[in-house]
C-alpha positions as CSV (number, residue, x, y, z in Angstrom):
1,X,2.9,20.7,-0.6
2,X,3.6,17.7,-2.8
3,X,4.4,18.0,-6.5
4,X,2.6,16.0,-8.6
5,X,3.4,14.4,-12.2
6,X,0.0,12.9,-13.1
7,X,-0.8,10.9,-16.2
8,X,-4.1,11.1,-17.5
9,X,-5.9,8.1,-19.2
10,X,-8.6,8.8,-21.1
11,X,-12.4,6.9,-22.3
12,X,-13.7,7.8,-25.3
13,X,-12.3,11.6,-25.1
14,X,-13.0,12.4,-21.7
15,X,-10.2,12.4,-18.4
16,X,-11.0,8.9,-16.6
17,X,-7.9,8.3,-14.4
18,X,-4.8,9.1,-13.3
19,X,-1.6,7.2,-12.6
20,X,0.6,8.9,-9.9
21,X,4.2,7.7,-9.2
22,X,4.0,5.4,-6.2
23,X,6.1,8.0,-3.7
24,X,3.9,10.7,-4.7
25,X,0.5,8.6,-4.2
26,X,2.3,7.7,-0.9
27,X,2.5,11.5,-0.1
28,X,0.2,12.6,-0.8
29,X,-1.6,10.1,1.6
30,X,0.1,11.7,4.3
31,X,-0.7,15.1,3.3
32,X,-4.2,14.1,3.6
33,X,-4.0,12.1,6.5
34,X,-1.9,15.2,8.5
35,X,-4.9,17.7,7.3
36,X,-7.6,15.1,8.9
37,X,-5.4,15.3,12.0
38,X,-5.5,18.8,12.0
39,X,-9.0,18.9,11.7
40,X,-9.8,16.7,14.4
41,X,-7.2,18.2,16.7
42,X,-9.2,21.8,16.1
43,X,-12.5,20.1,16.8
44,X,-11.4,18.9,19.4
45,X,-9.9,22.1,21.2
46,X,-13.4,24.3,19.9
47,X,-15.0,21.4,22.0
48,X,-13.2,21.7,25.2
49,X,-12.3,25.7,25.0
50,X,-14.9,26.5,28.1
51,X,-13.6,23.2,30.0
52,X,-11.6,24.1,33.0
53,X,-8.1,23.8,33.5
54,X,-4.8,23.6,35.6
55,X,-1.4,24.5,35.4
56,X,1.2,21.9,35.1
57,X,2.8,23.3,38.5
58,X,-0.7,22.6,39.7
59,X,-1.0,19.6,38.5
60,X,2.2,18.1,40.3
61,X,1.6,19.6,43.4
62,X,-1.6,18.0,43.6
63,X,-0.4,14.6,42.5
64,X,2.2,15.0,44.9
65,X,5.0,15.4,42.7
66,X,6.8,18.7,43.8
């Protein structure tokens, strides 16, 4: 989780925008982009759960490998 220090800038009374530190904008990039990862990756494996498969050992023997 990143730690924020936010400053607020406010219009005419009301919150409008905020200025981050530049490492913690850069973080917090990353947090996001790691969750959208995530995401994918799980939509992904709900996707293909029913789709068969083979075991590594398979795998090489039928590619000739072992």
């Amino acid at each position: 989780m990143v730690t924020l220090h936010p400053n607020i800038l406010e219009q005419e009374g009301k919150k409008q925008f905020v200025i981050l530190p530049y490492s913690e904008f850069i973080a917090l990039q990353e947090e996001l982009q790691d969750y959208y990862d995530l995401k994918e990756l799980q939509e992904a494996k709900e996707k293909e759960k029913d789709a068969p498969t083979v075991s590594f050992a398979e795998a090489q023997r039928s590619l000739g490998l072992v």
